[in-house]
PLY file of the C-alpha trace (Angstrom):
ply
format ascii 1.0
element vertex 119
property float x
property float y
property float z
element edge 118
property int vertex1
property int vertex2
end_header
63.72 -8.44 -67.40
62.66 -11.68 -66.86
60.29 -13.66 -69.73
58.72 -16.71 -70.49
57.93 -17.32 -73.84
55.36 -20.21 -75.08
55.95 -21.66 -78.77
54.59 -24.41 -80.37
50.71 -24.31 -80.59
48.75 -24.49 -83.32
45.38 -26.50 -84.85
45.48 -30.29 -84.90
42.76 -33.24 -85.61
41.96 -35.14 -83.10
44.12 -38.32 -82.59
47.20 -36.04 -83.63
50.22 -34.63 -81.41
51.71 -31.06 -80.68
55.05 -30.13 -78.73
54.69 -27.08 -76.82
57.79 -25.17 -75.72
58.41 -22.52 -72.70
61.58 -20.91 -72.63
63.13 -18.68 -70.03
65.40 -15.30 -70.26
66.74 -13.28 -68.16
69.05 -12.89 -65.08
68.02 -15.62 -62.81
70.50 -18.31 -61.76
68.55 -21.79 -62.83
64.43 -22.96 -63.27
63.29 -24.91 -60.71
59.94 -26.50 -60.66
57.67 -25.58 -63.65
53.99 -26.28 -64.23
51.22 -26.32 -67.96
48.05 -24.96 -66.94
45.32 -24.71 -69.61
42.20 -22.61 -70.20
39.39 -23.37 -72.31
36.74 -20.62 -73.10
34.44 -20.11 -70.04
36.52 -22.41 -67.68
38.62 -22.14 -64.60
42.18 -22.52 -65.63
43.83 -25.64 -64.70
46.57 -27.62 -64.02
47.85 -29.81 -66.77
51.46 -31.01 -65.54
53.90 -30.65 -62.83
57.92 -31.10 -63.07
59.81 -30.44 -59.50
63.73 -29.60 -59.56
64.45 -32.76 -59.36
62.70 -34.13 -62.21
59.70 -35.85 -60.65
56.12 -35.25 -62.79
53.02 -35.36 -61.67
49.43 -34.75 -64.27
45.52 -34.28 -63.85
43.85 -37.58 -64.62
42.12 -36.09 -67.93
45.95 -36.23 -70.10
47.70 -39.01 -68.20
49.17 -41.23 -70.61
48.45 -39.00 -73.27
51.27 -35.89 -72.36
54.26 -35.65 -71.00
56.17 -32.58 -69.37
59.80 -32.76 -69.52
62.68 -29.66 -68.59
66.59 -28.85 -69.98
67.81 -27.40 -67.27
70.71 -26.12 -69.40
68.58 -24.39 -71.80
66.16 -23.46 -68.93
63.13 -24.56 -70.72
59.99 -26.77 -70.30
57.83 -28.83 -72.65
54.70 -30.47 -72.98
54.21 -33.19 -75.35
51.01 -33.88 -76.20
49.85 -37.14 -78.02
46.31 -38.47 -78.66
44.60 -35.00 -78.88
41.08 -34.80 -78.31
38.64 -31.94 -78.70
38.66 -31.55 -75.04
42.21 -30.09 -74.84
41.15 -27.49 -76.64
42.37 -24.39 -74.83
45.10 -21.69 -74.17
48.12 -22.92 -72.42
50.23 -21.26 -70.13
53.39 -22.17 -68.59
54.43 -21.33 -64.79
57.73 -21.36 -63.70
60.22 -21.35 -60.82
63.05 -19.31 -61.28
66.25 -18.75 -58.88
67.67 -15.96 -58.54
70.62 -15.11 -55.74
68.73 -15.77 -52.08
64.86 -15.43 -53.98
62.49 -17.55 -55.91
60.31 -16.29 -57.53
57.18 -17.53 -60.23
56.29 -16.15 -63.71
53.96 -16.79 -65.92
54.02 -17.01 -69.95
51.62 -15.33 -72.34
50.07 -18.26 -73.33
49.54 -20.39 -76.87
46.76 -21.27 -78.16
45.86 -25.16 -79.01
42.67 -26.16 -81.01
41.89 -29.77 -81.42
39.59 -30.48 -84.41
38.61 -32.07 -87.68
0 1
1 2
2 3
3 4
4 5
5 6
6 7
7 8
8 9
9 10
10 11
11 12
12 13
13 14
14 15
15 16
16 17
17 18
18 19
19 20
20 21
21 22
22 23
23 24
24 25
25 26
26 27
27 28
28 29
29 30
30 31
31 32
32 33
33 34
34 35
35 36
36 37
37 38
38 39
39 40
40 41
41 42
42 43
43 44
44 45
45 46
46 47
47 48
48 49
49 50
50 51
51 52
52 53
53 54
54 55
55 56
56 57
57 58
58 59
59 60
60 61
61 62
62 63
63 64
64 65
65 66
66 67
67 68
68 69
69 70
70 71
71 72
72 73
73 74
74 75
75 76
76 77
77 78
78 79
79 80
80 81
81 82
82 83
83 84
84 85
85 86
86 87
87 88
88 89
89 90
90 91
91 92
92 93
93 94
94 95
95 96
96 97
97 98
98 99
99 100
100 101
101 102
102 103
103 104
104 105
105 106
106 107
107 108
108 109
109 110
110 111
111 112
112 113
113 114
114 115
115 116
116 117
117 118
């Protein structure tokens, strides 16, 4: 049984930071690519950040400069930093992932953690 499990959300003022956390179990061989989508209340869910196998990261123009995404390929997890919170980023985020398995790849998604940005 493959999971993803999110950690790290919580409620922060505005100008603060969070780390969010995604790790993966299971039988799969490695985590390739990952992706943080958000979702705030009555909105289409969205991309936040991109990492590729290789490393490379890519991010919506709304948290550029603000987050970054990073991945431990030995510990098969991805984060999200988050610096200079603003109300705005208010919203549930999800992790997406890659994962290998022998001849497959295949994408999973967390449950989701909750981040609230306010004074």
């Amino acid at each position: 049984q493959v999971q993803l499990v999110e950690s790290g959300g919580g409620l922060v003022q505005p100008g603060g930071s969070l780390r969010l956390s995604c790790a993966a179990s299971g039988s799969f061989i490695s985590m390739n690519s990952a992706d943080w989508y958000r979702q705030a209340p009555g909105k289409d869910r969205e991309l936040v950040a991109t990492i590729t196998t290789g490393g490379r990261t890519n991010y919506a123009d709304s948290v550029k400069g603000r987050f970054a995404i990073s991945k431990d390929n030995a510990k098969n997890t991805v984060s999200l930093q988050m610096d200079s919170l603003k109300p705005e980023d208010t919203a549930v985020y999800y992790c997406n992932a890659e994962l290998w398995f022998a001849g497959v790849v295949r994408r999973y998604w967390g449950q989701g953690t909750q981040v609230t940005v306010s004074s």
